[in-house]
C-alpha positions as CSV (number, residue, x, y, z in Angstrom):
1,X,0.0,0.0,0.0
2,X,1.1,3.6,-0.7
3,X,0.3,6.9,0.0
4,X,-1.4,7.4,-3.6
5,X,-4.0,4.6,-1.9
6,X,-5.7,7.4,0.6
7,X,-7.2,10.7,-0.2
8,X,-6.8,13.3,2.3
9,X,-10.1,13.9,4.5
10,X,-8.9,16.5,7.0
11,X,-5.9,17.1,9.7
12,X,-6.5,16.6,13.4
13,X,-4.7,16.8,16.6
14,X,-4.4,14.7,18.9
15,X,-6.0,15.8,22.4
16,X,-3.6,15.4,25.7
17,X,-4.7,11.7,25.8
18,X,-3.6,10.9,22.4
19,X,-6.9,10.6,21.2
20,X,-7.8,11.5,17.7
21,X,-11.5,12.3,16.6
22,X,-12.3,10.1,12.7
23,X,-15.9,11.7,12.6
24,X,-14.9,13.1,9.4
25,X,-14.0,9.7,8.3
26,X,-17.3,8.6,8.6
27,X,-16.2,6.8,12.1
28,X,-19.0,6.1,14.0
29,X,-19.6,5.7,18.0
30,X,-19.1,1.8,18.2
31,X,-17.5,1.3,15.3
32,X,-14.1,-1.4,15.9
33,X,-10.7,-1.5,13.9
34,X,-7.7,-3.5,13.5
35,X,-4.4,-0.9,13.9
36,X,-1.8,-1.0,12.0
37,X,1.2,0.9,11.6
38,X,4.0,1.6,8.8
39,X,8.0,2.4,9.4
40,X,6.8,5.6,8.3
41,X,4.5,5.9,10.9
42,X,1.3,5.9,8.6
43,X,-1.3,4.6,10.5
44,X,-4.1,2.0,8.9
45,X,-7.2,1.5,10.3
46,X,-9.0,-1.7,8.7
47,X,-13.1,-1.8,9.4
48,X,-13.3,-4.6,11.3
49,X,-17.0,-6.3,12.3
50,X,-17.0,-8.5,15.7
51,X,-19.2,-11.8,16.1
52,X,-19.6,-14.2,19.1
53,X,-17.2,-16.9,18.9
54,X,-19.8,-18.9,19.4
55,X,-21.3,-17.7,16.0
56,X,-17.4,-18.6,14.6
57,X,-18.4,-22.2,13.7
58,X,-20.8,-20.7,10.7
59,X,-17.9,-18.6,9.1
60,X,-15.1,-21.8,9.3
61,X,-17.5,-24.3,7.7
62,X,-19.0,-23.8,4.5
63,X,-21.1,-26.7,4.5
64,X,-23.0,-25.0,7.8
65,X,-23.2,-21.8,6.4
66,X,-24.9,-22.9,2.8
67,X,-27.2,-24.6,4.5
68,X,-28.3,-21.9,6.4
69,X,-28.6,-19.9,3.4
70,X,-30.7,-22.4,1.9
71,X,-32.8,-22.2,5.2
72,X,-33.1,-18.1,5.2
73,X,-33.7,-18.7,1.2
74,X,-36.8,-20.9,2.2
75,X,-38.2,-18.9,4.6
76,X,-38.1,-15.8,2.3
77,X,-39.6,-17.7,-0.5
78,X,-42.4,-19.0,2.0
79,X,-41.4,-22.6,1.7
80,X,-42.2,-23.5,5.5
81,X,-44.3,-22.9,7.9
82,X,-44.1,-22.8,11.9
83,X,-44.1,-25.8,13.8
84,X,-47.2,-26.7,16.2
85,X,-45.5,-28.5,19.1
86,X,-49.2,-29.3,20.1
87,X,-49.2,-31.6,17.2
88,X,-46.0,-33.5,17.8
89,X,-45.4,-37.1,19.6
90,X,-42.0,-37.1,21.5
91,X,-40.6,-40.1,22.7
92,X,-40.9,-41.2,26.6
93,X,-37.3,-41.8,26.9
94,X,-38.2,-45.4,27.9
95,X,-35.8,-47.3,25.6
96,X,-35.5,-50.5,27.8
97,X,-38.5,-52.2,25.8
């Protein structure tokens, strides 16, 4: 990456806490990035959006995540239809017989 890459915005100043405002960056309150920095001391800031690891597994496996595009894609195209648990016959949990 080079300088040519960016287009200047504005200059700021950093307050006595080394803060900088990026509201003229179209920085928003909440918004996360990943820092880094050059031996020039250009500084990058990369966009970054945060999930629950929990939510990780969906991202690592593309098998999960196509199906649950096929799921969303059924639901938008009206292919199912909500589940009456009323209706439903669960086992007793007796498997002895």
């Amino acid at each position: 990456m080079t300088v040519q890459d960016f287009r200047p915005i504005a200059e700021v100043s950093a307050d006595s806490r080394a803060r900088i405002a990026f509201g003229k960056a179209g920085v928003h309150d909440g918004d996360r990035f990943a820092v880094a920095v050059n031996d020039e001391g250009q500084i990058l800031l990369t966009p970054l959006a945060s999930i629950p690891k929990r939510e990780l597994i969906v991202w690592e496996n593309a098998e999960l995540r196509a199906s649950l595009a096929r799921g969303i894609s059924d639901v938008e195209a009206g292919r199912v239809s909500r589940l009456d648990l009323d209706e439903i016959t669960l086992p007793d949990g007796d498997d002895d017989e």
